[in-house]
N, CA and C atoms as a LAMMPS dump frame, in Angstrom:
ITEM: TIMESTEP
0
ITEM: NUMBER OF ATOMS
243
ITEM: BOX BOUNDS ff ff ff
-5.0000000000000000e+02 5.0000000000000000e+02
-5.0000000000000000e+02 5.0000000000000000e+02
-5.0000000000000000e+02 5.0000000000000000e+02
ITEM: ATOMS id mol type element x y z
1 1 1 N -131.297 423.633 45.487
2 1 2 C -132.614 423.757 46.107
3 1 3 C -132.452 424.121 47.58
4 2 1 N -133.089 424.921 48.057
5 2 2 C -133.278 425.543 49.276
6 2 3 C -134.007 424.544 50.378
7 3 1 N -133.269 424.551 51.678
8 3 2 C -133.875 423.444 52.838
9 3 3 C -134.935 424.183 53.652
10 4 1 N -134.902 425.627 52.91
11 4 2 C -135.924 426.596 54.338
12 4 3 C -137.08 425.94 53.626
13 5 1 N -138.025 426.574 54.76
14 5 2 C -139.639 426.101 55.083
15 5 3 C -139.695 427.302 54.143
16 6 1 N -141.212 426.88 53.076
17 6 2 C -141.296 427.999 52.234
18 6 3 C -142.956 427.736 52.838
19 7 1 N -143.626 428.246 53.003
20 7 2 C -144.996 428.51 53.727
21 7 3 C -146.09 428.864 52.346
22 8 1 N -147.223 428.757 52.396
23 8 2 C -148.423 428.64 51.628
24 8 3 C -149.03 430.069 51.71
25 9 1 N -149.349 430.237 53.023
26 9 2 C -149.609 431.187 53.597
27 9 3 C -149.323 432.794 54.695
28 10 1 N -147.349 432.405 54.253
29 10 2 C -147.289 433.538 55.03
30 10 3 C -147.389 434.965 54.294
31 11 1 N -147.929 435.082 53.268
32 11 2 C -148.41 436.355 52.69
33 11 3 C -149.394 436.597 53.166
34 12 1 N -150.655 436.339 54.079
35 12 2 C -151.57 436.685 54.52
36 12 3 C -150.794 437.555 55.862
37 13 1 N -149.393 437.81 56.334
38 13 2 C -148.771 438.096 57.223
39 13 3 C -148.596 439.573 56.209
40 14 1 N -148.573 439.846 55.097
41 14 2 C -147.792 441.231 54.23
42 14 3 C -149.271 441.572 54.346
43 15 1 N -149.208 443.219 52.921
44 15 2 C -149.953 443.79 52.673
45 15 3 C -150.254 442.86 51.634
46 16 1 N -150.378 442.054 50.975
47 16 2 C -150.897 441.448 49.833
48 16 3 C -152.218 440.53 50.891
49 17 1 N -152.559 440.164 52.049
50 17 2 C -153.31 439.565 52.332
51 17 3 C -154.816 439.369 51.925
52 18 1 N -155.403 440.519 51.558
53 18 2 C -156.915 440.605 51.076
54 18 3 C -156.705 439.359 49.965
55 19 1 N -155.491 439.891 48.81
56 19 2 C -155.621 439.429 47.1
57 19 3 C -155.527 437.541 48.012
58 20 1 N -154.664 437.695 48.642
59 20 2 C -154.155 435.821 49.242
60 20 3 C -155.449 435.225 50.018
61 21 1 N -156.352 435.911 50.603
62 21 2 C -157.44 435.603 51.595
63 21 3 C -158.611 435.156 50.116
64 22 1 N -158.713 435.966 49.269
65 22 2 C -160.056 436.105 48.277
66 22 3 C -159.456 434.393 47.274
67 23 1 N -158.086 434.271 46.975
68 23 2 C -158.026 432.664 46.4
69 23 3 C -157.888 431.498 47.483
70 24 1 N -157.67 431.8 48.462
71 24 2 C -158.09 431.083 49.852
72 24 3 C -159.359 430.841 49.826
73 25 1 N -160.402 431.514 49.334
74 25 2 C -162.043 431.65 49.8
75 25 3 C -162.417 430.728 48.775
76 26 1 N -161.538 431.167 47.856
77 26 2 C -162.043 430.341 46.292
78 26 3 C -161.805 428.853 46.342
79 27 1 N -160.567 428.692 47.13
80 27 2 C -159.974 427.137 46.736
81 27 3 C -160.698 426.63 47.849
82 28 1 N -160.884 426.932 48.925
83 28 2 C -161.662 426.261 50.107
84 28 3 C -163.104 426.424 50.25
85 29 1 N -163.856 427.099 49.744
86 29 2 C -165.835 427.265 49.15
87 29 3 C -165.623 428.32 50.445
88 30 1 N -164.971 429.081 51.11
89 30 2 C -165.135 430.035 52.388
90 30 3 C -165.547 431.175 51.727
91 31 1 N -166.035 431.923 52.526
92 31 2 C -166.038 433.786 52.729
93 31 3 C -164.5 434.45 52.887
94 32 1 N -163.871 435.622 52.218
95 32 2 C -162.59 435.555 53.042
96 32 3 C -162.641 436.262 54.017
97 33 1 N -163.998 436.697 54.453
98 33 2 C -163.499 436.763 56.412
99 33 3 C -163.591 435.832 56.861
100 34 1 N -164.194 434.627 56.275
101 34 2 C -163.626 433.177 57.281
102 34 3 C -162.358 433.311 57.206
103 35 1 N -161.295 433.326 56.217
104 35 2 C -160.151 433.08 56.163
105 35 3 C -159.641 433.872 56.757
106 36 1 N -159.293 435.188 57.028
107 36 2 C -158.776 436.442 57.566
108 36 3 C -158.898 436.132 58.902
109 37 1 N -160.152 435.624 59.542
110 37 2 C -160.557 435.65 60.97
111 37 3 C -159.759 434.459 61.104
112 38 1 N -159.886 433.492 60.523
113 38 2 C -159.696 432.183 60.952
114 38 3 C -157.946 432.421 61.089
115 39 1 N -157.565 432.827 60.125
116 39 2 C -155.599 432.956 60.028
117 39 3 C -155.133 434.056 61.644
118 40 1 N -156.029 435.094 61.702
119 40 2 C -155.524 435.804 63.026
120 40 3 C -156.015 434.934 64.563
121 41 1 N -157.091 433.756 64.416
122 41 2 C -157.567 433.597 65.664
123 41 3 C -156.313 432.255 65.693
124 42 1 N -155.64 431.745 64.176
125 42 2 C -154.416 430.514 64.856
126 42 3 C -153.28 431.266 65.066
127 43 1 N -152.945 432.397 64.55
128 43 2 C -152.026 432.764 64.814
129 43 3 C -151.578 433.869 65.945
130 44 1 N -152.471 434.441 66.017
131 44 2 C -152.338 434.85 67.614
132 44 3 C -151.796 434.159 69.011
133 45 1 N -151.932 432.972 69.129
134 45 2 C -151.873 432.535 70.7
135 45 3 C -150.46 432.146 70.212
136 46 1 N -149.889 431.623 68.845
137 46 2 C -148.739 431.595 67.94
138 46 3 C -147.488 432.532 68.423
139 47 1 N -148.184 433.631 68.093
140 47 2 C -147.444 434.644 68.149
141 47 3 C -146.96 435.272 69.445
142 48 1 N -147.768 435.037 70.273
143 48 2 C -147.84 435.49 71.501
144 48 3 C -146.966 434.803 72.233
145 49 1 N -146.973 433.61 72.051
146 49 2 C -145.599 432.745 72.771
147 49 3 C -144.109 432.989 72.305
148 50 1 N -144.212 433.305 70.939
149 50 2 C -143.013 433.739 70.232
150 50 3 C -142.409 435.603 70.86
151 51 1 N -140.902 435.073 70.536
152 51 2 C -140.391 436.542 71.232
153 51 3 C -140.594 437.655 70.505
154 52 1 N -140.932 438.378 70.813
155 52 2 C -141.174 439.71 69.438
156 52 3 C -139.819 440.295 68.84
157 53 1 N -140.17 439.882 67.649
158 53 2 C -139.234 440.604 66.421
159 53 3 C -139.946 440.384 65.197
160 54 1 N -139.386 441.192 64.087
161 54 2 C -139.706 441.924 63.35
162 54 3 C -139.974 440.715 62.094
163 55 1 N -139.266 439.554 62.26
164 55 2 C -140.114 438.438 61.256
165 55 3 C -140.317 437.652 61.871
166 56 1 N -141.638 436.669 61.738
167 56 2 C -142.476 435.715 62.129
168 56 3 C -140.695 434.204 62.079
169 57 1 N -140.834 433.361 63.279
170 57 2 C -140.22 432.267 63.104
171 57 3 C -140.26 431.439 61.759
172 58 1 N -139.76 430.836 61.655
173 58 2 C -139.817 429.748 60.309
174 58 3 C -140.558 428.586 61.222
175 59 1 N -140.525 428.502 62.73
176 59 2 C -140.985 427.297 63.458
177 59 3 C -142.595 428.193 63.965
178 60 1 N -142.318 428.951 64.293
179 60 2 C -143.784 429.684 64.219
180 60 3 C -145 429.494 63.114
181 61 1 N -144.024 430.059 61.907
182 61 2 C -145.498 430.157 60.565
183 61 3 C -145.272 428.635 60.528
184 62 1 N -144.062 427.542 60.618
185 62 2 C -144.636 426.198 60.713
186 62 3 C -146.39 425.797 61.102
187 63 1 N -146.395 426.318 62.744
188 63 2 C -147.524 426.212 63.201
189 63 3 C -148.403 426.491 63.279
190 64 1 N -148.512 428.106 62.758
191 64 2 C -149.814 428.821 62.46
192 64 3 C -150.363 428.096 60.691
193 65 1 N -149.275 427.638 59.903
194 65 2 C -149.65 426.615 58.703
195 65 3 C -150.332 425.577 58.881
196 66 1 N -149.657 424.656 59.564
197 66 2 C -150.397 423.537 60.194
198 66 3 C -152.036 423.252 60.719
199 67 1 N -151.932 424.174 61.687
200 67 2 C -153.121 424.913 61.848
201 67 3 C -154.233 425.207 61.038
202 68 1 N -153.898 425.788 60.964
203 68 2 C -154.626 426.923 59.822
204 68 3 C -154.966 426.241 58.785
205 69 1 N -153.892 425.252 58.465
206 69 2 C -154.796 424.546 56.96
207 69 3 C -155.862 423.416 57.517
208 70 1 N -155.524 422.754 58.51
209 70 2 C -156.243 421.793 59.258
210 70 3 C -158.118 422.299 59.408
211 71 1 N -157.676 423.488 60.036
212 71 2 C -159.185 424.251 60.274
213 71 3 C -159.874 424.555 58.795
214 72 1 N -158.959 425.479 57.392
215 72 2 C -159.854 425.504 56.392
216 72 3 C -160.312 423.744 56.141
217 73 1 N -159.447 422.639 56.139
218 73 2 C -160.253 422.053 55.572
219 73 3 C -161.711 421.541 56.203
220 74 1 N -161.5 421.567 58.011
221 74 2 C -162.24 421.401 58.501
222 74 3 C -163.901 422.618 57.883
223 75 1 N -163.665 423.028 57.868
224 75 2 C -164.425 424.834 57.296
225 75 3 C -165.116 424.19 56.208
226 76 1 N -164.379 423.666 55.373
227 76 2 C -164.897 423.733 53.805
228 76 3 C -165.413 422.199 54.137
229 77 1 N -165.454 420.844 54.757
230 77 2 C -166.486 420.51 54.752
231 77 3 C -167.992 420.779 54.699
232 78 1 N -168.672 419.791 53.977
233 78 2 C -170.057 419.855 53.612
234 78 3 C -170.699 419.6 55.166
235 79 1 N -171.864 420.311 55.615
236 79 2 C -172.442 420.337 56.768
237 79 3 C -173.759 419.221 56.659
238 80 1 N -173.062 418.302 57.554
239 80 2 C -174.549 417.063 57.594
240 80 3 C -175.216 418.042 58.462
241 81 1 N -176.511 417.215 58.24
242 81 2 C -177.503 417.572 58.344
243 81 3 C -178.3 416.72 59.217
């Protein structure tokens, strides 16, 4: 068994992102431009601190994961009223 970080969501990073954003929308009650918007607005300030190269950190998509799932669930709460 492998010790790397295997991520949920770093296919929303490939071209497969739409098909990964639309069961994102499904499993969390979202739109998937919530999800699309929501994955580029954690991972941006992410990325931006990170040095540029050609694959995302394993400690990076750590944090844009973290993130990112924190906010859908925040998202997919029911809105009192």
């Amino acid at each position: 068994m492998s010790n790397q970080y295997q991520s949920r969501f770093a296919g929303l990073n490939t071209n497969q992102r739409f098909s990964i954003a639309k069961q994102l929308a499904a499993d969390y009650h979202l739109d998937v431009s919530q999800i699309l918007f929501t994955y580029l607005k954690v991972a941006e300030p992410i990325l931006k601190e990170a040095q540029p190269k050609q694959q995302i950190s394993e400690n990076a998509q750590k944090q844009i994961d973290e993130q990112f799932e924190k906010i859908l669930k925040q998202l997919s709460q029911p809105k009192e009223r």
